[in-house]
C-alpha positions, 0 to 999 in steps of 0.5 A: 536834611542837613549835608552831613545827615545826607552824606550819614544816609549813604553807606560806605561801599556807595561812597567808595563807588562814588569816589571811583567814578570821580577817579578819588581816593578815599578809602581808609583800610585797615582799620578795625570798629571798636566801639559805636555803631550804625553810620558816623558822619562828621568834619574831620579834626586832624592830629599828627603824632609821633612815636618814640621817646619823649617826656610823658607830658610830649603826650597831651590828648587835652590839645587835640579834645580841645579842637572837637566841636559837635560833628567833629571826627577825631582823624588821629595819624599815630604811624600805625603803632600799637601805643594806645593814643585814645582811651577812656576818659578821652572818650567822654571828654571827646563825647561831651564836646559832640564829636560824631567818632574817631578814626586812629592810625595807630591804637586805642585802649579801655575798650570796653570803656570806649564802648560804654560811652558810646563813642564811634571809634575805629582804630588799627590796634587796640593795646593796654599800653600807654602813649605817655613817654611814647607818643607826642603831639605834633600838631593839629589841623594839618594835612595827615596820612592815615593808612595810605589815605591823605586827610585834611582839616575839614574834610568829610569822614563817614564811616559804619560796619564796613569801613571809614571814606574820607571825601574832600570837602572841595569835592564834597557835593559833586560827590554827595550827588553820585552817591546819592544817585547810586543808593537809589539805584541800590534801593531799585534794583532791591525792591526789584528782588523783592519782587521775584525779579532774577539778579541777571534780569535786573541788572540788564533793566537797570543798566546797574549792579 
């Protein structure tokens, strides 16, 4: 198994868990699951824009769609406005070059477009209203924040139905091995319920909770 199918395997309260232990944040809030499902993992592709008033044409998706290769994760920094940076023909563009989904610090639009493609995208806000005249590219593959969480090119970013983790990719391993000794522990103490054993008395056995 690959590493970014082992660390996919590992929901996102695991890694935030894990993550805890090593005293790392990681933990990408406010955000909300607009299109995809299941879990999403991949290599982070960083995009830092501003907001304000520029030239329609300051507004180029086409430059950051260009960086997406297969297991990529769109980490798009747009300040948290409600100015859509992503819709849907950005979406089957981002689809057809492999990338896993996109996490937004701002907004998208043509959700149901989004959806339609099958792209895993989560995002602050979702707006009908256009980045062009409003958003500019900044740069790519450049340290970001992104709702309080540092994000850097390369770095691993899971996400599914409760939220979105980023782990460094320096940390990426040491990490891996924590989740994946406490999504065993979960799957012990759950086969214990199973059984008929109570909550206090496992937990007491397995030393976990």
């Amino acid at each position: 198994m690959t590493l970014i199918n082992r660390c996919r395997a590992i929901a996102t309260s695991t890694w935030s868990d894990a993550l805890d232990r090593l005293k790392l944040d990681g933990v990408i809030g406010g955000l909300a699951l607009r299109s995809g499902s299941g879990a999403m993992c991949g290599r982070a592709v960083t995009v830092k824009e501003s907001v304000g008033d520029f030239y329609s044409n300051a507004f180029a998706p086409g430059d950051f769609l260009e960086a997406v290769q297969s297991e990529s994760v769109l980490m798009i920094a747009a300040a948290g406005a409600a100015v859509s940076t992503f819709g849907g023909l950005a979406a089957l563009a981002a689809v057809k070059r492999g990338a896993s989904g996109v996490v937004i610090d701002g907004a998208c639009r043509d959700v149901a477009e989004i959806r339609a493609s099958g792209l895993w995208l989560a995002s602050r806000h979702a707006t009908p209203m256009s980045g062009k005249g409003r958003i500019r590219v900044d740069a790519i593959g450049v340290p970001v924040e992104l709702c309080g969480a540092t994000v850097a090119a390369g770095d691993y970013i899971i996400g599914d139905e409760t939220g979105v983790v980023c782990v460094s990719a320096a940390r990426i391993e040491e990490a891996l091995a924590i989740a994946e000794d406490l999504a065993a522990r979960d799957a012990a103490f759950a086969e214990e319920l199973r059984r008929g054993e109570t909550f206090r008395a496992i937990a007491s056995k397995l030393g976990h909770v």
